[in-house]
DSSP file (Angstrom, degrees, kcal/mol; ACC not computed):
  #  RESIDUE AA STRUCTURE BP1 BP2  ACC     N-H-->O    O-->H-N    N-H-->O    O-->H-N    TCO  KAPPA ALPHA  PHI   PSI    X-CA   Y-CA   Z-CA
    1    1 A X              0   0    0      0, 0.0     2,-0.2     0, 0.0     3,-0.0   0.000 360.0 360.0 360.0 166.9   32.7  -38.6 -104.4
    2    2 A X     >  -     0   0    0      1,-0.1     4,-2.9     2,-0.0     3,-0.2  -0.666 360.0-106.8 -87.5 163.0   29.9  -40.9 -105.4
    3    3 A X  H  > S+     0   0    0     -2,-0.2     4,-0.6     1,-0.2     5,-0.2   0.854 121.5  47.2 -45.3 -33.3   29.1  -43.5 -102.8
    4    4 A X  H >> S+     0   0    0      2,-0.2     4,-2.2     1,-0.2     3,-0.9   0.925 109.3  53.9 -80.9 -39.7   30.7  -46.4 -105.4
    5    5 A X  H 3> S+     0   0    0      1,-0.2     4,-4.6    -3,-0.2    -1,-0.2   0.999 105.0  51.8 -42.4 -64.4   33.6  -44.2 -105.8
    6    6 A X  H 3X S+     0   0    0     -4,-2.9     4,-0.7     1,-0.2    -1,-0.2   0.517 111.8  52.5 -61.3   4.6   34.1  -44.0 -101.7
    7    7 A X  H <X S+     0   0    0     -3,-0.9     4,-4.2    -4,-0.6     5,-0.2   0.774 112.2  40.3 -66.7 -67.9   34.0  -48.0 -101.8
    8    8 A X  H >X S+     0   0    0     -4,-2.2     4,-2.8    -5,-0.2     3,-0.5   0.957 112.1  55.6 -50.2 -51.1   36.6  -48.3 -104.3
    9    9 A X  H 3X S+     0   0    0     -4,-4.6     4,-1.9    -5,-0.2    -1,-0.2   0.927 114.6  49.4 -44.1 -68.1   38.9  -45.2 -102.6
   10   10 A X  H 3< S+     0   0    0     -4,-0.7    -1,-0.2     1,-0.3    -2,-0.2   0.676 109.7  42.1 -38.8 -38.0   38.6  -47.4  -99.6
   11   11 A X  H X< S+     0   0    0     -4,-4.2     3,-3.4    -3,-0.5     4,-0.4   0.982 114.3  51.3 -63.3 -67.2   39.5  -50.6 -100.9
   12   12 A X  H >< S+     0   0    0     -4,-2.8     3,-3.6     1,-0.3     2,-0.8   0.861 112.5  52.3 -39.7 -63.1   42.6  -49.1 -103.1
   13   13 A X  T 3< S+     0   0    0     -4,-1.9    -1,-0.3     1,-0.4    -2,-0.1   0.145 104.0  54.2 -98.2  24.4   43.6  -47.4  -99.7
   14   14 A X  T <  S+     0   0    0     -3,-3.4    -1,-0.4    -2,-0.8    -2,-0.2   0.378 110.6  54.0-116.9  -8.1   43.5  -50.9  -97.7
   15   15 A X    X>  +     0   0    0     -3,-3.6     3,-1.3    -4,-0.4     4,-0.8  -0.748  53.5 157.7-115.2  64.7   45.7  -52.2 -100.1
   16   16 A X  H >>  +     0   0    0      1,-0.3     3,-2.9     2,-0.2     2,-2.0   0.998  67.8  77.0 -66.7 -47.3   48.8  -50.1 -100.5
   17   17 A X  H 34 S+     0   0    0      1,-0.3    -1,-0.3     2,-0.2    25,-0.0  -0.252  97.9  50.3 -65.1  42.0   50.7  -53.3 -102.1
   18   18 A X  H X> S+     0   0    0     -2,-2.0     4,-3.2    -3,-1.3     3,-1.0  -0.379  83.0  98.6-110.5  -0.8   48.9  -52.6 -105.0
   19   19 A X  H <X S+     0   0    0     -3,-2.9     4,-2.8    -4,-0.8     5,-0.2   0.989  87.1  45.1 -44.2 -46.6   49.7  -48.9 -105.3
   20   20 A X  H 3< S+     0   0    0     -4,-0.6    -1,-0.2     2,-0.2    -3,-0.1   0.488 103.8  62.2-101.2  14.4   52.2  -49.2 -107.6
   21   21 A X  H <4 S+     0   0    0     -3,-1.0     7,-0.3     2,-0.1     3,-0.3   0.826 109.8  44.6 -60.5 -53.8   50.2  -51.6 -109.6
   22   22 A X  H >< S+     0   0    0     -4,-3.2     3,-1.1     1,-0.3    -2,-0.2   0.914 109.4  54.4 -71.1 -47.2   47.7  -48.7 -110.0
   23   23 A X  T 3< S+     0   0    0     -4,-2.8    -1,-0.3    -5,-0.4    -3,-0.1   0.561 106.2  47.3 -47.1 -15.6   50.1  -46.2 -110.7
   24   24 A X  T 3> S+     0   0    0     -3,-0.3     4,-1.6    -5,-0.2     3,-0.5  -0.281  71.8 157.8-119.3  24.4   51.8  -48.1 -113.6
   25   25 A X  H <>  +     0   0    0     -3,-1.1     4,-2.8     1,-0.2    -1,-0.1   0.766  68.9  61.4 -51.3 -36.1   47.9  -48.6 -114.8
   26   26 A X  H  4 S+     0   0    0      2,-0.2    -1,-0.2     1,-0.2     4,-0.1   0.904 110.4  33.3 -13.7 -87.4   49.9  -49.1 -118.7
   27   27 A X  H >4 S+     0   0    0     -3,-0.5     3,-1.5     1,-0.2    -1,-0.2   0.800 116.7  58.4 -65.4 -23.8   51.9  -52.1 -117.8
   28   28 A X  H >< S+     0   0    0     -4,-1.6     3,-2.0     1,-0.3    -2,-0.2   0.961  99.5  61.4 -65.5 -58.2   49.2  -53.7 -115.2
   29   29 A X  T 3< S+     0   0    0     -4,-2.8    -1,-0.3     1,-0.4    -2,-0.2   0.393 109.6  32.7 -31.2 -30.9   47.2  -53.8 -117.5
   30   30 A X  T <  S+     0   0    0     -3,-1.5     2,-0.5    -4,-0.1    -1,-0.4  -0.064  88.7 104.7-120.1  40.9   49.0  -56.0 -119.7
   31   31 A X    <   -     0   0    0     -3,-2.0     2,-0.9    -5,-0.0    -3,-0.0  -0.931  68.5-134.1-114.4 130.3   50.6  -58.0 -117.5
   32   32 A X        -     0   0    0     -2,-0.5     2,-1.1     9,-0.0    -3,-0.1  -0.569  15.8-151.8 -71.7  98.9   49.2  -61.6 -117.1
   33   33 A X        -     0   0    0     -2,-0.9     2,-0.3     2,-0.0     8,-0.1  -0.675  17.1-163.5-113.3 102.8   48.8  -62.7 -113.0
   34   34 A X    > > -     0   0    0     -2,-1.1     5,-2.0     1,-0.1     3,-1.0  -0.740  21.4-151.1-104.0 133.5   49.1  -66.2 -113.0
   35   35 A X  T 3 5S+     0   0    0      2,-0.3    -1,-0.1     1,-0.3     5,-0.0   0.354  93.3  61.6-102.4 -13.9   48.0  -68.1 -110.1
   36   36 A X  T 3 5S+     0   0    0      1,-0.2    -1,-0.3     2,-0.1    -3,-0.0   0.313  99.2  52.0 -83.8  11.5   50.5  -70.8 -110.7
   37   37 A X  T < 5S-     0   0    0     -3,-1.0    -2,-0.3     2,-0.1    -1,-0.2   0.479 124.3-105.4-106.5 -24.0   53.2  -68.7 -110.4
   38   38 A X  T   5S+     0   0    0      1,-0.3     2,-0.3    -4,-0.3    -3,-0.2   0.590  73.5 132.0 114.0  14.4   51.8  -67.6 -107.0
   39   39 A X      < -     0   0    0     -5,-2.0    -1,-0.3     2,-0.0     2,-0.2  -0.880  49.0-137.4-111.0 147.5   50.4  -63.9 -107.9
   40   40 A X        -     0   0    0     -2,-0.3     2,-0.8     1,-0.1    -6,-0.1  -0.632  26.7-117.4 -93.1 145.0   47.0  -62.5 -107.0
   41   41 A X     >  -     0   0    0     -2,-0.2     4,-6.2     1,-0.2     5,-0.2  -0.665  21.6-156.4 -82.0 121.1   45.3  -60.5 -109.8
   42   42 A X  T  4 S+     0   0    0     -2,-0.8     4,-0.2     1,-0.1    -1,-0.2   0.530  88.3  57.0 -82.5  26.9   45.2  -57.2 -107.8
   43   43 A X  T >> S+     0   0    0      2,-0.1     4,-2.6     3,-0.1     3,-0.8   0.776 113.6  37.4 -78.2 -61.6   42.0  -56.1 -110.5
   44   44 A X  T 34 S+     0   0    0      1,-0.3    -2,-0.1     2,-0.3     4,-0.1   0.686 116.6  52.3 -88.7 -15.0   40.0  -59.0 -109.6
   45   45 A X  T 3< S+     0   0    0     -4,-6.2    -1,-0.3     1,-0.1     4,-0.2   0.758 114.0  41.8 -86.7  -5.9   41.1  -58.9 -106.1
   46   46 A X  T <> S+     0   0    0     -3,-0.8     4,-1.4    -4,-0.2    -2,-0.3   0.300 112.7  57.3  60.7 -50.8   40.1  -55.4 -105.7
   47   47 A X  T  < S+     0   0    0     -4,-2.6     4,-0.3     2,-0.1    -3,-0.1   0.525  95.7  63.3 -80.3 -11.0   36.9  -56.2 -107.8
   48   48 A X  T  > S+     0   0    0     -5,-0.2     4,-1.5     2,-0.2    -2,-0.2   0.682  99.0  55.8 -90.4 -29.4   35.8  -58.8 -105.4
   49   49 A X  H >> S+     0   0    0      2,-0.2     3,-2.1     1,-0.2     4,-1.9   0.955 107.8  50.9 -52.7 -59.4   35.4  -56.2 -102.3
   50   50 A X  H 3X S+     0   0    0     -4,-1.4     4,-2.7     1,-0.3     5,-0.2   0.884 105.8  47.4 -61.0 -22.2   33.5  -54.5 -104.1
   51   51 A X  H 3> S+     0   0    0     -4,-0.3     4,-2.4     1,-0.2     5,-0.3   0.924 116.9  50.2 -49.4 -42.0   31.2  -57.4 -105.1
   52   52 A X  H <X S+     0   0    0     -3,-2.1     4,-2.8    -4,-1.5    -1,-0.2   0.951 114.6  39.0 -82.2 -53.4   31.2  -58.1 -101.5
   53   53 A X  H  X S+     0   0    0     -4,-1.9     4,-3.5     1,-0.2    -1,-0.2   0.739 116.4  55.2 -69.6 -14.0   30.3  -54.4 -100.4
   54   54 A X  H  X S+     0   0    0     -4,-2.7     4,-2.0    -5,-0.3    -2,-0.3   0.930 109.9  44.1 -81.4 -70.9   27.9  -54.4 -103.6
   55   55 A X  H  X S+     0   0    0     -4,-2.4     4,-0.6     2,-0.2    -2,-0.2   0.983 115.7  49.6 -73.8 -49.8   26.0  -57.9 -102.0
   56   56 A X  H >< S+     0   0    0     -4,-2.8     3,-2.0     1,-0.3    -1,-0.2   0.949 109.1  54.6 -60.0 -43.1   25.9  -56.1  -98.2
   57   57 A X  H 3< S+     0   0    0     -4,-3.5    -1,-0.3     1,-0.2    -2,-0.2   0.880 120.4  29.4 -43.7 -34.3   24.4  -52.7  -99.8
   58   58 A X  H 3< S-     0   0    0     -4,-2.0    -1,-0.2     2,-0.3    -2,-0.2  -0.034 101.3-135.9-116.5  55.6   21.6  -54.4 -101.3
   59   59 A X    <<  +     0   0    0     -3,-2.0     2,-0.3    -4,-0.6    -3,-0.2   0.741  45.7 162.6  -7.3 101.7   21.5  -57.1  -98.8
   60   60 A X        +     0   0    0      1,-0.3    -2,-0.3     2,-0.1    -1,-0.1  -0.918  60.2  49.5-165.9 128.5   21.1  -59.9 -101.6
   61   61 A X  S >  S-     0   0    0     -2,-0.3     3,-3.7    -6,-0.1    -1,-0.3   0.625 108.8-119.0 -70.7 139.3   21.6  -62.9 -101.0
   62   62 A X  T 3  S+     0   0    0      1,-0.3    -2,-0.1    -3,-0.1    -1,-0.1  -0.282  98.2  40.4 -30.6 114.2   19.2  -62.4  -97.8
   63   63 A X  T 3  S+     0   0    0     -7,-0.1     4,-0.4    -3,-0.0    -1,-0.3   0.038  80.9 107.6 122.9 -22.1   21.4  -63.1  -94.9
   64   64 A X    <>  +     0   0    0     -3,-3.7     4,-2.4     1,-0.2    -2,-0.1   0.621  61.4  66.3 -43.4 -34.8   24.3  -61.6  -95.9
   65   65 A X  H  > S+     0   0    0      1,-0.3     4,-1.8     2,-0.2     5,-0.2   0.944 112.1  37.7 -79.6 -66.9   24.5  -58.5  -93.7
   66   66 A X  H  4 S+     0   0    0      2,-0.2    -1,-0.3     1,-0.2    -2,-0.2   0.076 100.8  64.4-112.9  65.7   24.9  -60.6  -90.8
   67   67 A X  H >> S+     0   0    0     -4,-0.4     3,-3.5    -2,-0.1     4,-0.8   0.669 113.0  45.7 -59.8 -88.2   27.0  -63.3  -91.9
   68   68 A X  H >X S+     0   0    0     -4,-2.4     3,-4.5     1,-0.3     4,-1.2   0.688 105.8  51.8 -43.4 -62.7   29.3  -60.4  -92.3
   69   69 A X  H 3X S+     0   0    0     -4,-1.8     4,-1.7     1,-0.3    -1,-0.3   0.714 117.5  47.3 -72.7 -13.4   28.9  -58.5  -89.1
   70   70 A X  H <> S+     0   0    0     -3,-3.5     4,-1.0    -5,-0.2    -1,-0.3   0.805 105.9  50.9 -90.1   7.3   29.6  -61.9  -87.6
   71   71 A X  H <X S+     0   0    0     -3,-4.5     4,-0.5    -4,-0.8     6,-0.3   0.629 103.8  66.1 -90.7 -25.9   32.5  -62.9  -89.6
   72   72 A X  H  X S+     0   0    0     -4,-1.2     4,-1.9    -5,-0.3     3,-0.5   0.939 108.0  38.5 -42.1 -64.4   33.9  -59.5  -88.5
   73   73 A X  H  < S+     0   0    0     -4,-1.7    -2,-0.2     1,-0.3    -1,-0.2   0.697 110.9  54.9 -47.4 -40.6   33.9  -60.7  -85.1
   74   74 A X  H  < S+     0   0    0     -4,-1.0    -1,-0.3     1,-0.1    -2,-0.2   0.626 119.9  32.2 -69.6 -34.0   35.0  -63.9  -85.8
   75   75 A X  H  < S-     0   0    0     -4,-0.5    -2,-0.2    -3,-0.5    -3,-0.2   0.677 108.9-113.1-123.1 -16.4   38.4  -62.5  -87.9
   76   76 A X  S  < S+     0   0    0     -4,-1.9     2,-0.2    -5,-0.2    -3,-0.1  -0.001  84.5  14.0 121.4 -29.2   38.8  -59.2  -85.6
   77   77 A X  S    S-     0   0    0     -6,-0.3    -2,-0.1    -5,-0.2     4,-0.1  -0.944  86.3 -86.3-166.8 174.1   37.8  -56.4  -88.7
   78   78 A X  S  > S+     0   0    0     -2,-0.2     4,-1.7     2,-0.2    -1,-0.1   0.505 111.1  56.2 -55.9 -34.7   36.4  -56.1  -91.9
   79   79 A X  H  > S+     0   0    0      2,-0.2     4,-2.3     1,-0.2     5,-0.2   0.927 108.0  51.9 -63.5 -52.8   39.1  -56.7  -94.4
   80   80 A X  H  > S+     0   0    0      1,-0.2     4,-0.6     2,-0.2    -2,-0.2   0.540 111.0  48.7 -58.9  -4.0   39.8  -60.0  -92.9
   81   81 A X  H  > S+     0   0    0      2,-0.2     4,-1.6     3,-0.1    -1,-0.2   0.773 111.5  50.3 -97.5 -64.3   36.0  -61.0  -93.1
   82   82 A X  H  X S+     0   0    0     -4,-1.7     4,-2.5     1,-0.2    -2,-0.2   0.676 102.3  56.5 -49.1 -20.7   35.9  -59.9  -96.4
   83   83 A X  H  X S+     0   0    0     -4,-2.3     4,-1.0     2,-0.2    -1,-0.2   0.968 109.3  53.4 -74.8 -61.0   39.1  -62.0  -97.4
   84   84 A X  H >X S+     0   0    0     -4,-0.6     3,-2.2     1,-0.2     4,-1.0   0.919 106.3  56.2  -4.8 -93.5   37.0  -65.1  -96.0
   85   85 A X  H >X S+     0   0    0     -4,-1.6     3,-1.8     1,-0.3     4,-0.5   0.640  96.7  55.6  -0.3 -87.4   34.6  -64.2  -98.0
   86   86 A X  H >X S+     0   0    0     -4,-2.5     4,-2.4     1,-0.3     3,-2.1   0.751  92.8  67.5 -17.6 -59.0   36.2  -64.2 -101.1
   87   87 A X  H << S+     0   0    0     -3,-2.2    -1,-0.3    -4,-1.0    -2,-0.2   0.876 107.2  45.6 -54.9 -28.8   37.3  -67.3 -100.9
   88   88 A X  H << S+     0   0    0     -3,-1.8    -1,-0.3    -4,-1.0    -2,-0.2   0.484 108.2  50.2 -80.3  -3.2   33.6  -68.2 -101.1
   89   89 A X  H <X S+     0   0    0     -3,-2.1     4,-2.2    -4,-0.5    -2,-0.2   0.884 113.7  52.7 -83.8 -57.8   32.6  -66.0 -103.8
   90   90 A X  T  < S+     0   0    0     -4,-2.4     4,-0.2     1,-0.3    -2,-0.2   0.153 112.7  43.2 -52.5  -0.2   35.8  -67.6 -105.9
   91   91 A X  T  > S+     0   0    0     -5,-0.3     4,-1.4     3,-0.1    -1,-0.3   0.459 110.8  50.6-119.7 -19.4   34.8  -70.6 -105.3
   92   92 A X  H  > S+     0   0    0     -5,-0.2     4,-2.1     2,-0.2    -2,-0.3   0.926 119.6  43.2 -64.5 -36.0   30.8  -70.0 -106.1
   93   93 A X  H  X S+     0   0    0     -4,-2.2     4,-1.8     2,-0.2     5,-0.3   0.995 112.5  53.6 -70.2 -54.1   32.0  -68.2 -109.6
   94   94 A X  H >> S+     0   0    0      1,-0.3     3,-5.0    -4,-0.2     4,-2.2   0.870 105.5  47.1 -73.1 -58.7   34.4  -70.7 -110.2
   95   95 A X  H 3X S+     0   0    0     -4,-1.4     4,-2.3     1,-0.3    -1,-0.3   0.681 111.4  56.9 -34.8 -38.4   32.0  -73.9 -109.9
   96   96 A X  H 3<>S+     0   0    0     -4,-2.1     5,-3.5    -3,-0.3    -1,-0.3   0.776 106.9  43.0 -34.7 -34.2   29.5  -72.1 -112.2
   97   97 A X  H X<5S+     0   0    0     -3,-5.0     3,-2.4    -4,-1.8    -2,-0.2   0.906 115.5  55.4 -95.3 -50.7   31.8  -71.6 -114.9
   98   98 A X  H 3<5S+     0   0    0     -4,-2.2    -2,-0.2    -5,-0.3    -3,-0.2   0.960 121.1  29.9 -27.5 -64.1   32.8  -75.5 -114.0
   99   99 A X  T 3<5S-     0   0    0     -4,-2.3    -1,-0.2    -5,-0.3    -2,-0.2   0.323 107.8-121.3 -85.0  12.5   29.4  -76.6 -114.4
  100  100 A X  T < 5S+     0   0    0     -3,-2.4     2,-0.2     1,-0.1    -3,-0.2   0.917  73.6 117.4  28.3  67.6   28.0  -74.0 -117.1
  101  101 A X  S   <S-     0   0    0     -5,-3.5     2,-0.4    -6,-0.0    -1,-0.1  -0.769  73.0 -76.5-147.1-166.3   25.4  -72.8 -114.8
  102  102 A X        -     0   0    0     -2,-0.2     3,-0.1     1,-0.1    -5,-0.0  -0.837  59.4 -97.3-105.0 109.9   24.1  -69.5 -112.8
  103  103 A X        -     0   0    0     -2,-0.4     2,-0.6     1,-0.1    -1,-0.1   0.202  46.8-125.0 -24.3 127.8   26.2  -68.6 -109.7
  104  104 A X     >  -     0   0    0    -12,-0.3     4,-2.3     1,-0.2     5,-0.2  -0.821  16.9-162.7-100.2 136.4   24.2  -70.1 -106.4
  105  105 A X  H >> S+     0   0    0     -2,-0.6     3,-2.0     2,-0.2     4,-1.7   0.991  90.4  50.5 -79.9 -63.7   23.4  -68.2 -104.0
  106  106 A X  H 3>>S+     0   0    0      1,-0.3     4,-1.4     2,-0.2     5,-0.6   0.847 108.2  52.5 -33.0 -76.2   22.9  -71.1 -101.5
  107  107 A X  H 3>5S+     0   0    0      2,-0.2     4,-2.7     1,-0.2     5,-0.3   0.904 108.8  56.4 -18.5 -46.9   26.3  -72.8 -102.3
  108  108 A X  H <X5S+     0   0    0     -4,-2.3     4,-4.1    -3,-2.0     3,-0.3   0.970 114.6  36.7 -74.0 -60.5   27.7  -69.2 -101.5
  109  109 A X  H  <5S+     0   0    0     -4,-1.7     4,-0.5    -5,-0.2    -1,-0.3   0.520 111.2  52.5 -96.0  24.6   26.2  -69.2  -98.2
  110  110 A X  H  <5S+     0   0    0     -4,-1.4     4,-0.4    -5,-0.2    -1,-0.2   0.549 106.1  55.7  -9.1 -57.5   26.5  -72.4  -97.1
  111  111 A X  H >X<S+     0   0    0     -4,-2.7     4,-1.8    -5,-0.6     3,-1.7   0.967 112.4  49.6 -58.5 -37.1   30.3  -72.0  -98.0
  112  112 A X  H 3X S+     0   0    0     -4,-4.1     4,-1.1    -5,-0.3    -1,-0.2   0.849 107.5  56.8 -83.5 -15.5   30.1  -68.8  -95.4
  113  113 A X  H 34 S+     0   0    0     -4,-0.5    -1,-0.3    -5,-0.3     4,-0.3   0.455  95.2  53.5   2.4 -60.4   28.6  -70.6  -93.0
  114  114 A X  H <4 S+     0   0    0     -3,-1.7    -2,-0.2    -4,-0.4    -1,-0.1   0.633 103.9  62.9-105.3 -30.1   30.7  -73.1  -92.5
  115  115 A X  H >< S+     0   0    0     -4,-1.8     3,-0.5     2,-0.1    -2,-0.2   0.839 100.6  55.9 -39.5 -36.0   33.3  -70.2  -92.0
  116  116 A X  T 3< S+     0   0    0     -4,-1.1    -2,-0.2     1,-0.2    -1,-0.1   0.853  98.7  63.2 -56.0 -42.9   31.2  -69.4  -89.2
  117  117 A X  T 3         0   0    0      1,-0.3    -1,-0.2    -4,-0.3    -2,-0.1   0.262 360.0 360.0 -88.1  16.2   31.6  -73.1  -87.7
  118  118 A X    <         0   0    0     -3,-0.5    -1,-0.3    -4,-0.0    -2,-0.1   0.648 360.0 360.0 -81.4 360.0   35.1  -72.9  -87.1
C-alpha cells in the first residue's frame, strides 16, 4: 500500500463502528448525519485523522509534532489525542467559515494548548 493508503487502512481499522457504514458505501453515501440528532459523520470523522496525520507528516503548523506526542501522554494513546484534537481542528474550520476567512493556524494551537493545561 501507498503510505496514505496505510493511514487510511489504519484509521478504518480503529473504527470498526463504522464498518458497516463502509460496507453499505451506496446508502452512506446518501444518508444525511445530522449533528442535531446526535450522529457523527463517520466521512468527516474519518477525514479529520487524516488531516491530523497529514499536519504531523509535514510537521505544519510548526509545533505540532510535539503537541501530539504530548497529548499522547496526557490521554494514554493516539486515538484519544487525536480525538482532542479534532475538537480543535472543528472548531478552527468552523470559525473560518463563521468569519469568511483562512483557517488560523495560531487559533488551532492555542486551542491545543490549552488541552495541554488541563
Amino acid at each position: 500500500m501507498e503510505p496514505l493508503e496505510q493511514v487510511v487502512a489504519d484509521i478504518v481499522a480503529r473504527h470498526p463502528e463504522y464498518h458497516g457504514v463502509l460496507e453499505n458505501e451506496e446508502a452512506s453515501l446518501q444518508r444525511d448525519y445530522s449533528p442535531e440528532q446526535g450522529e457523527t459523520n463517520p466521512f468527516l470523522h474519518m477525514a479529520m485523522h487524516i488531516a491530523i496525520h497529514e499536519q504531523l507528516s509535514t510537521a505544519r503548523p510548526a509545533g505540532i509534532t510535539d503537541i501530539y506526542q504530548s497529548l499522547t501522554i496526557q490521554f494514554g494513546d493516539q486515538h484519544a489525542a487525536e480525538h482532542q484534537m479534532m475538537e480543535c481542528l472543528g472548531e478552527m474550520i468552523w470559525q473560518a467559515q463563521r468569519d469568511n476567512r483562512l483557517p488560523s493556524e495560531e487559533d488551532y494551537l492555542a486551542c491545543l494548548r490549552r488541552l495541554l493545561a488541563r
